[in-house]
Short mmCIF file of the C-alpha atoms (twelve columns), coordinates in Angstrom:
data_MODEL
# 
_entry.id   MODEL 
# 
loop_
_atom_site.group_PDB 
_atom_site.id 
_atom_site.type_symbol 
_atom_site.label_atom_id 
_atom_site.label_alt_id 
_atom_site.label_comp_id 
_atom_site.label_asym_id 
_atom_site.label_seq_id 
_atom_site.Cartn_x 
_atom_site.Cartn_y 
_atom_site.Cartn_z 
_atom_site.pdbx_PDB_model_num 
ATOM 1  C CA . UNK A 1  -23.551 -19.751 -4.764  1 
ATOM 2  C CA . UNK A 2  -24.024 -16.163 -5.729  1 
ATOM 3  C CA . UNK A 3  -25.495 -14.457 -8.979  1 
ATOM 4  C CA . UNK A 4  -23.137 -14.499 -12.017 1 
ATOM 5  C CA . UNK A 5  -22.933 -11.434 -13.339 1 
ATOM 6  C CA . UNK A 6  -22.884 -10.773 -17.193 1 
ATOM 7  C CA . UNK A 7  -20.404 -9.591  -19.542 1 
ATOM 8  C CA . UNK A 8  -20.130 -6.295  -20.645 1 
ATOM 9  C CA . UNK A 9  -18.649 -4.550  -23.114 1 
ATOM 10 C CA . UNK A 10 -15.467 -2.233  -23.133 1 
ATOM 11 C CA . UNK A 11 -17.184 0.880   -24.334 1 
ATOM 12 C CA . UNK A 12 -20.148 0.235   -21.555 1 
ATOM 13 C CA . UNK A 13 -17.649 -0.081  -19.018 1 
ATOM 14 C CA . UNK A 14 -16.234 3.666   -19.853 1 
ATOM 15 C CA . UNK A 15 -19.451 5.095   -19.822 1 
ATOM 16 C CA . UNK A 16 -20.062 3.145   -16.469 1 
ATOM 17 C CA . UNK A 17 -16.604 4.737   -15.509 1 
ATOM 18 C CA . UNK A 18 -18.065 8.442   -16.263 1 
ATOM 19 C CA . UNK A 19 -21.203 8.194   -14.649 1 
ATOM 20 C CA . UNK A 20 -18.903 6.780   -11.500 1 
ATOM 21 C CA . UNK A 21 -17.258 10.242  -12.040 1 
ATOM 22 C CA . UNK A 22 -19.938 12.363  -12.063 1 
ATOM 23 C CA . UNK A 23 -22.310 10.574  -9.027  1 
ATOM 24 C CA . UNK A 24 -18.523 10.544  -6.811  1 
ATOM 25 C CA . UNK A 25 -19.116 6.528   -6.590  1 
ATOM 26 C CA . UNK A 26 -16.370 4.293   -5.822  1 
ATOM 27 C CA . UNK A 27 -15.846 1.526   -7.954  1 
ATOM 28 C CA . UNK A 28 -13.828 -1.872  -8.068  1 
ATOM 29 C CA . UNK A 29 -11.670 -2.744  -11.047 1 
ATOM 30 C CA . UNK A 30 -9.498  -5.499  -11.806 1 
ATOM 31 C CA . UNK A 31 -6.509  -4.594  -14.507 1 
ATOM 32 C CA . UNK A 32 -3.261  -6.091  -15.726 1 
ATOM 33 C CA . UNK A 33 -0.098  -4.107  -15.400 1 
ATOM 34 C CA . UNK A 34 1.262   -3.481  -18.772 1 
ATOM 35 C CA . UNK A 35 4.961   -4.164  -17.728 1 
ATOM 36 C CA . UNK A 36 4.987   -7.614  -15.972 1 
ATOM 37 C CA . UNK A 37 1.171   -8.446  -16.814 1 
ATOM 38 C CA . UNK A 38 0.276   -8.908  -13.117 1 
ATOM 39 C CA . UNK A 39 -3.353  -8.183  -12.084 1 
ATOM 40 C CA . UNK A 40 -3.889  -5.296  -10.321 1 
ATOM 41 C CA . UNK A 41 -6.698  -4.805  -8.107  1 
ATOM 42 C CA . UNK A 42 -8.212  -1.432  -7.150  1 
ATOM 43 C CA . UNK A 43 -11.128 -2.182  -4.613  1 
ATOM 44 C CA . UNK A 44 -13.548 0.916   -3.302  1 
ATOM 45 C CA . UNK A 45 -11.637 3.564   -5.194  1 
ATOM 46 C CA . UNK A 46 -13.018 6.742   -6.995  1 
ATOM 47 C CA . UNK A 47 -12.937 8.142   -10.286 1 
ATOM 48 C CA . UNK A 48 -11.491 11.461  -10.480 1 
ATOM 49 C CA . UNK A 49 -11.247 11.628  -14.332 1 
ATOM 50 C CA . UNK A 50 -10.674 10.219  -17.853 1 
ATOM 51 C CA . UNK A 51 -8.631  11.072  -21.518 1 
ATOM 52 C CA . UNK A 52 -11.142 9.936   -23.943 1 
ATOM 53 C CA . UNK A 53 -8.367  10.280  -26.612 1 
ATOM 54 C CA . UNK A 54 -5.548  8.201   -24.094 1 
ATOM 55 C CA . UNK A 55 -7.548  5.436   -23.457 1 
ATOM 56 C CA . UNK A 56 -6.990  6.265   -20.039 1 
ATOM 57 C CA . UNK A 57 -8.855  6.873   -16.498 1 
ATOM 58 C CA . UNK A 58 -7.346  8.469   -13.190 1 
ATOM 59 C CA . UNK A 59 -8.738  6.722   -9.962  1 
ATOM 60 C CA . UNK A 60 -8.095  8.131   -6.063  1 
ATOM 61 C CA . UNK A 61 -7.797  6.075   -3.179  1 
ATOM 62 C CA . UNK A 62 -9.807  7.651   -0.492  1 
ATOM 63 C CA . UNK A 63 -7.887  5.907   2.155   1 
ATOM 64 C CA . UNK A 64 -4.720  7.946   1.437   1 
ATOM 65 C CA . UNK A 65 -4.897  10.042  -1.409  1 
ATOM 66 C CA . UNK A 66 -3.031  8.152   -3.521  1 
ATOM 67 C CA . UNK A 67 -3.556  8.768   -7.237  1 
ATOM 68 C CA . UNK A 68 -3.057  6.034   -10.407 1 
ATOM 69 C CA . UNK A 69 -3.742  6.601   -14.126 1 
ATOM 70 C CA . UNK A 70 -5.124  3.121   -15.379 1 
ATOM 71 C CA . UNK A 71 -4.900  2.893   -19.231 1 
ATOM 72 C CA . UNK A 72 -8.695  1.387   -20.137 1 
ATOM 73 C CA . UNK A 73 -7.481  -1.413  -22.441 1 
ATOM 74 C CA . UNK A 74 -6.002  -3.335  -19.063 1 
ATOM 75 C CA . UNK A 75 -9.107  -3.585  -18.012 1 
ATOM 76 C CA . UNK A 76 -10.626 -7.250  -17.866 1 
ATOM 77 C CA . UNK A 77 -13.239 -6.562  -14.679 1 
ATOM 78 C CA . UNK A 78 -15.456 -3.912  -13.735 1 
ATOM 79 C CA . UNK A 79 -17.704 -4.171  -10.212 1 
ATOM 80 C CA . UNK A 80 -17.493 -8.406  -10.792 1 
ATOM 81 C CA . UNK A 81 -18.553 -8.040  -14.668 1 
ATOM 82 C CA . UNK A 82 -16.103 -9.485  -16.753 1 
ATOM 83 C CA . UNK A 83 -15.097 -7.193  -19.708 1 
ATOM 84 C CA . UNK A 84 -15.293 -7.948  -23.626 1 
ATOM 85 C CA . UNK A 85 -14.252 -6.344  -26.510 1 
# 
């Protein structure tokens, strides 16, 4: 069985998010569409920026380019931490 890993908070997470920005790391995130409230999963993608004011953060596939704006309140898992608030 492998390590649990520990809760963190929701403003951790965005600062976690930055720093992904700024080192050009990729990042896993687990999220729940806002429409139908299926979970989205966005595995080995990159940050390419944030609206501190939105609540939002813009990831990149590196695979094909493709572009998503994830609003940060969706959020319930960051790199297998689960998210609190």
């Amino acid at each position: 069985m492998g390590k649990v890993k520990r809760p963190i908070h929701f403003t951790e997470m965005k600062k976690r998010l930055d720093i992904c920005k700024i080192r050009n790391q990729l990042v896993n995130l687990r999220c729940w569409e806002l429409q139908s409230g299926d979970i989205i999963q966005y595995e080995g993608w990159r940050v390419i920026g944030s609206h501190w004011r939105g609540g939002t953060h813009r990831l990149k596939n590196p695979v094909n380019g493709q572009i998503r704006m994830v609003r940060d309140i969706t959020i319930f898992e960051y790199m297998g931490h689960e998210i609190y608030l």
